[in-house]
C-alpha positions as CSV (number, residue, x, y, z in Angstrom):
1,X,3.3,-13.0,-2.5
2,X,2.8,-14.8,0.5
3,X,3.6,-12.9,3.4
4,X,5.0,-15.3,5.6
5,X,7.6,-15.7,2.2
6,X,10.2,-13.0,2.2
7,X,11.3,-12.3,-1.5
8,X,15.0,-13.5,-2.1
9,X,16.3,-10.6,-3.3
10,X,16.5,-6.3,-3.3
11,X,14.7,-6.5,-7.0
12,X,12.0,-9.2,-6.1
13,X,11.0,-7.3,-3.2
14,X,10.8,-3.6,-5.0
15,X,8.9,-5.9,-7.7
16,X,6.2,-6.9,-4.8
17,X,6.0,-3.8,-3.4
18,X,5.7,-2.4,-6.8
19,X,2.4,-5.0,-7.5
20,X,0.7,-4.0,-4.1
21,X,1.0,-0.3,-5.3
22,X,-0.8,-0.9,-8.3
23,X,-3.5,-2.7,-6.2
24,X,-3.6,0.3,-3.7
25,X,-4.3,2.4,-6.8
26,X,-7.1,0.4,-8.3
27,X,-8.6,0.0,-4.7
28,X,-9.2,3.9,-3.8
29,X,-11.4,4.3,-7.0
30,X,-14.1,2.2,-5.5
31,X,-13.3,3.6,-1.8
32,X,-13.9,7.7,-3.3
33,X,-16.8,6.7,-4.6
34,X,-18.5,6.6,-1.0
35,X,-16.5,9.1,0.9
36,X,-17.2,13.0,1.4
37,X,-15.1,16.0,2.4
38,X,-12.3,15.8,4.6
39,X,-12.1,11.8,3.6
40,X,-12.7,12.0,0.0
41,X,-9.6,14.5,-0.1
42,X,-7.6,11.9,2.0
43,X,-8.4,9.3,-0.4
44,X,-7.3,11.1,-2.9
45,X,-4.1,12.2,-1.2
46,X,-3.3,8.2,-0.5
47,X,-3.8,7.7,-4.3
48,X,-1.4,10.2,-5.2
49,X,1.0,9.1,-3.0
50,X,0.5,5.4,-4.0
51,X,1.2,6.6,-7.8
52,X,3.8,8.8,-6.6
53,X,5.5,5.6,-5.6
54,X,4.4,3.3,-8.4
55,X,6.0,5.9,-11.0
56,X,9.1,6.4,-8.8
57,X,9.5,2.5,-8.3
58,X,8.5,2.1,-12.3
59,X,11.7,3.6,-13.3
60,X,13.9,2.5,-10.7
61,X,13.3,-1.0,-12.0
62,X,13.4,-0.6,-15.3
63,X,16.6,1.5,-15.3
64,X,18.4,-1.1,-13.3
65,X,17.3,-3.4,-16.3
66,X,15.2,-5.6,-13.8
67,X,11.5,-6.7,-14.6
68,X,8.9,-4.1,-14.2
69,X,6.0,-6.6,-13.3
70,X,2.9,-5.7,-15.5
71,X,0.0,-3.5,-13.7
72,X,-3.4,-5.8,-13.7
73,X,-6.5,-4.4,-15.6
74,X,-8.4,-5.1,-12.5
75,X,-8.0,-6.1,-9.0
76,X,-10.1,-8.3,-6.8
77,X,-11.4,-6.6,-3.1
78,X,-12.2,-8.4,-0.4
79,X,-15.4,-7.1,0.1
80,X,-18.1,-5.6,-1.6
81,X,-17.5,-1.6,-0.9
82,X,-21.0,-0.3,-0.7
83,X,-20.9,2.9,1.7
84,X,-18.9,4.9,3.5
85,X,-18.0,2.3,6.4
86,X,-17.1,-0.7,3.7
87,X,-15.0,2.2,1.9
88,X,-12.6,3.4,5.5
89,X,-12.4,-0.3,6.5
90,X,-11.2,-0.9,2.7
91,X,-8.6,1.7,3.0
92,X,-7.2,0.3,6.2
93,X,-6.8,-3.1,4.5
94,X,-4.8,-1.8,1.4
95,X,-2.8,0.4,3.9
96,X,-2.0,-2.4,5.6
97,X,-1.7,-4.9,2.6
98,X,0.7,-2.7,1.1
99,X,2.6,-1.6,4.2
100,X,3.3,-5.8,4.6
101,X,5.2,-5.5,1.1
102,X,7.4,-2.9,2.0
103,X,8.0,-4.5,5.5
104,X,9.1,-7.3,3.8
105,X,12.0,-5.1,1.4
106,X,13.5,-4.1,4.7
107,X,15.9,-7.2,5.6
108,X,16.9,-7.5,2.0
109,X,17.2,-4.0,1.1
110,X,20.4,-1.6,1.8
111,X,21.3,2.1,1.3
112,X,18.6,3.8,-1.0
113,X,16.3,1.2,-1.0
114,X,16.3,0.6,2.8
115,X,15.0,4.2,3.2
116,X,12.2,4.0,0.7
117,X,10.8,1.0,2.3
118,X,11.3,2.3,5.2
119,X,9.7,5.6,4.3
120,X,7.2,3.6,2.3
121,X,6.0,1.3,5.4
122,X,5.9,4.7,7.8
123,X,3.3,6.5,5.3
124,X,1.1,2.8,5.0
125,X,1.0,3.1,8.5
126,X,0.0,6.5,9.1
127,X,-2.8,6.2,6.2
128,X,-4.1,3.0,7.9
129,X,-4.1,4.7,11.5
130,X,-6.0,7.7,10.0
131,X,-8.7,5.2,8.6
132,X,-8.9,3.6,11.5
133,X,-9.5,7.4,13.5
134,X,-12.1,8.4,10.3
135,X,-13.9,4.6,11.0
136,X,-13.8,4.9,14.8
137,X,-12.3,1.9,14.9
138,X,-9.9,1.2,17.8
139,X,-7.2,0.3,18.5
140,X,-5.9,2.9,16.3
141,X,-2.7,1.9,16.1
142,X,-1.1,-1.7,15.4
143,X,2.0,-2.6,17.4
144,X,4.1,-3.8,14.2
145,X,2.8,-1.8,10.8
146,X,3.0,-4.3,8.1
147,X,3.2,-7.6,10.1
148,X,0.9,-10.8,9.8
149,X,-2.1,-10.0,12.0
C-alpha cells in the first residue's frame, strides 16, 4: 500500500494493517538476533504484541467473511541487519511502517475498529520512541506517529 493512498474501505484498511503485522513479525527475528538483555526482551515483547494483533485481526476478518490476505514466506528489509545498531534502527522502521497502516484505518474506521487503530497506532509509537531512546537517537519522539516523513 502506498501511503499517500488511503484504502477505500473499513476491511481494506484492517487487511493493510493486517499485512504490515505480518512484516513486523518476520522483521524482529533478524532484529533479536543482535540485541541483548533489556532489548532482546523488548524485541520479544513487540513480537508478541505484533502477533497478538495479527491473530486478533486474523479472525476478525475472517468472521466478517472478508479476505484474510495471505502471510508472505519472507519479507524484504531495507537494510542489511548486521549488529546491534542496524537491529534498533530496524525496529524503529517497522514501528513506524506499521504505525502508518493503522494511521491510515483511522478516517475510515468507526466504533470498534476506530479504537483498535487507534490503540494499535499508540503502541507503534511507543515501540518506535523506545528504539529510538535504546539507539540514542534523537529526536525521540515524531510529531505525527504514522505520518509520511
Amino acid at each position: 500500500m502506498n501511503r499517500s493512498t488511503a484504502p477505500a474501505t473499513p476491511g481494506d484498511a484492517l487487511a493493510g494493517a493486517l499485512t504490515a503485522e505480518y512484516a513486523a513479525i518476520y522483521a524482529y527475528g533478524p532484529i533479536g538476533v543482535h540485541l541483548t538483555d533489556a532489548d532482546r526482551r523488548a524485541a520479544r515483547a513487540a513480537e508478541a504484541a505484533h502477533r497478538s494483533r495479527r491473530d486478533a485481526l486474523v479472525l476478525q476478518l475472517s468472521s466478517a467473511g472478508g479476505t484474510v490476505p495471505a502471510d508472505q514466506a519472507g519479507y524484504a528489509l531495507p537494510f542489511p541487519v548486521t549488529d546491534r545498531a542496524t537491529a534498533l534502527r530496524l525496529a524503529v522502521q517497522v514501528e513506524e511502517r506499521t504505525g502508518a497502516f493503522w494511521r491510515a484505518a483511522l478516517p475510515v474506521t468507526t466504533g470498534a475498529d476506530r479504537t483498535r487503530a487507534l490503540n494499535a497506532l499508540t503502541d507503534c509509537a511507543v515501540r518506535a520512541t523506545r528504539w529510538r531512546r535504546s539507539a540514542g537517537l534523537t529526536p525521540l519522539t515524531v510529531p505525527f506517529p504514522g505520518s509520511p516523513t
